[in-house]
N, C-alpha and C positions, 0 to 999 in steps of 0.2 A: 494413485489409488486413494478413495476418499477424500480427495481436494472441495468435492462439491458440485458435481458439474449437476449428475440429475438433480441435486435438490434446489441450483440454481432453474433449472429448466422448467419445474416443477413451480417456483416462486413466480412465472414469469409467466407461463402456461394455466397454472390450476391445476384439476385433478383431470383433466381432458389433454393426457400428455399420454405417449407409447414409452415405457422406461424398460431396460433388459435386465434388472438384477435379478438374481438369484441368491440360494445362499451363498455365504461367501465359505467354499470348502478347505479355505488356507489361512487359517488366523493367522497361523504365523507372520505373514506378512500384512496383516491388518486387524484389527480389532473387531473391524466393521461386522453387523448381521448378515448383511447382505453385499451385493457386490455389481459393479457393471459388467456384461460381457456380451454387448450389441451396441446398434447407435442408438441412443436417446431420441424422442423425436417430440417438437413441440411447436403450436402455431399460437405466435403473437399477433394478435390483433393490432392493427395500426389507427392511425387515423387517418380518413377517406375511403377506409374496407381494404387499404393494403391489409397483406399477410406477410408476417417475416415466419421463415422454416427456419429454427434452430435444432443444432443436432448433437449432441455428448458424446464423444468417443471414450472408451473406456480406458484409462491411464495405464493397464499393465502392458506391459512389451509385446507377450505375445499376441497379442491383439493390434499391431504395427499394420498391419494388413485392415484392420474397420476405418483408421486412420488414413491410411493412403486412400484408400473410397471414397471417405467424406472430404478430404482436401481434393480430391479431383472432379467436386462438381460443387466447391463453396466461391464464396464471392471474398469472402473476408474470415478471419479466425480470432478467436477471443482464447487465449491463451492462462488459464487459474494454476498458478503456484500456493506454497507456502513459502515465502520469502524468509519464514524465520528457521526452514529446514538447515542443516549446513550446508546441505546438497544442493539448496534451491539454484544456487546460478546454474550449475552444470544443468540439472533438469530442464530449465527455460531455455538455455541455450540450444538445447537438444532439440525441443520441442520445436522451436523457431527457426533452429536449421532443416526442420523435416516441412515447415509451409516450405519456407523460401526454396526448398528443391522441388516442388512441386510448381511454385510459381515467384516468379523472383520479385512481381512484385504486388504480391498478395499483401492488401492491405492485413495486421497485425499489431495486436495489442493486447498483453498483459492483464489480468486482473489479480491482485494482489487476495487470496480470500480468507485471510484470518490476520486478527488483528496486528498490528505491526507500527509500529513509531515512526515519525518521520524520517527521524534519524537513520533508524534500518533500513528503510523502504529508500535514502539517498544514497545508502550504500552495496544495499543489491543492486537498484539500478545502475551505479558506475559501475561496479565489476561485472555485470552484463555488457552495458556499454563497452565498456576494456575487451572481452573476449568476442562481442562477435563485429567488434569494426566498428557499429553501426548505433545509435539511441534505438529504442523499443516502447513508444509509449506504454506506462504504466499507471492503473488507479487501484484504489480501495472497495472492496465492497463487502457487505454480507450478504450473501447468497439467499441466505432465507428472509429479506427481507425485497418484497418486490418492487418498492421503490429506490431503492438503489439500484437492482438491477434495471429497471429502467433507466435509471440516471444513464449507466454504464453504456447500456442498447444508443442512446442518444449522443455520448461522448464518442463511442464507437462508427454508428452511423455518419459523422462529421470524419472521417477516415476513409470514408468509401467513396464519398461524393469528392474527395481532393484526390484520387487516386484514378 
C-alpha cells in the first residue's frame, strides 16, 4: 500500500486515467489520504496508434482476488516494491510467486520505486535471487516522473517480445 502504482499510471496516462481510491479509512496502516481499492486503469498511447492497457492492482491482501482477475487476462507484470522496506524481499517474493501461479511463464519484472543505492538494490536482488531459485529483472524509477516510466514500459517491453 502506497508503493505508487496509480500515481505511476497516472504519470504514464495523464489525467484521462479510471483510478479507485477512496479515503483511506485505516491510517493505521498508512498515512496515505487516500487509498486503492479497484483496478487502476490507464491507456498509453504508443507509436503507430498502438494502445498499451495498464492496470494497478491495490497492494492490500484483501484485495488478493482484484489481483488474481488482472493476472488472468495480463500479458506481462511490472512488479513496484520498496527495496529499502525490511520486508521488501519477502513482499517481492510473495508478489512474484502469485504471477508465476498464475502463469509460470509470465513474463515479470521489478521496479524498484523510491530511491535506493546501488549497493542496496544488489543486495535485495541476490536475496530475492537466493529465495525464489530464480533472477527477477530489476530497475529504478520515479513513478512520478513520465520519462522514466517510459524508460521502464520500453525496458519492460523487450521481456515480452523474448518471451
Amino acid at each position: 500500500m502506497g508503493i505508487g502504482k496509480t500515481t505511476a499510471i497516472r504519470s504514464l496516462c495523464g489525467d484521462l486515467m479510471v483510478d479507485c481510491d477512496v479515503p483511506n479509512m485505516d491510517p493505521s496502516s498508512s498515512a496515505k489520504k487516500n487509498t486503492t481499492v479497484g483496478a487502476d486503469f490507464g491507456v498509453v498511447e504508443l507509436d503507430g496508434g498502438e494502445q498499451l492497457h495498464i492496470y494497478g492492482s491495490p497492494g492490500q491482501d484483501r484485495f488478493d482476488f482484484v489481483r488474481g482477475w488482472l493476472l488472468s487476462m495480463s500479458i506481462g507484470v511490472i512488479v513496484m516494491v520498496d527495496a529499502n522496506q525490511p520486508d521488501s524481499v519477502q513482499i517481492a517474493a510473495q508478489y512474484i510467486r502469485t504471477v508465476l501461479s498464475v502463469a509460470e511463464t509470465m513474463p515479470c519484472m521489478l521496479l524498484l520505486a523510491r530511491p535506493i543505492s546501488a549497493e542496496a538494490t544488489d543486495r535485495f536482488s541476490s536475496a530475492l535471487t537466493k529465495m525464489l531459485g530464480m533472477p527477477v529483472p530489476a530497475i529504478t524509477a520515479d513513478v512520478r516522473e513520465k520519462s522514466q516510466m517510459l524508460d521502464a514500459l520500453d525496458i519492460f517491453s523487450s521481456l515480452l517480445v523474448t518471451t
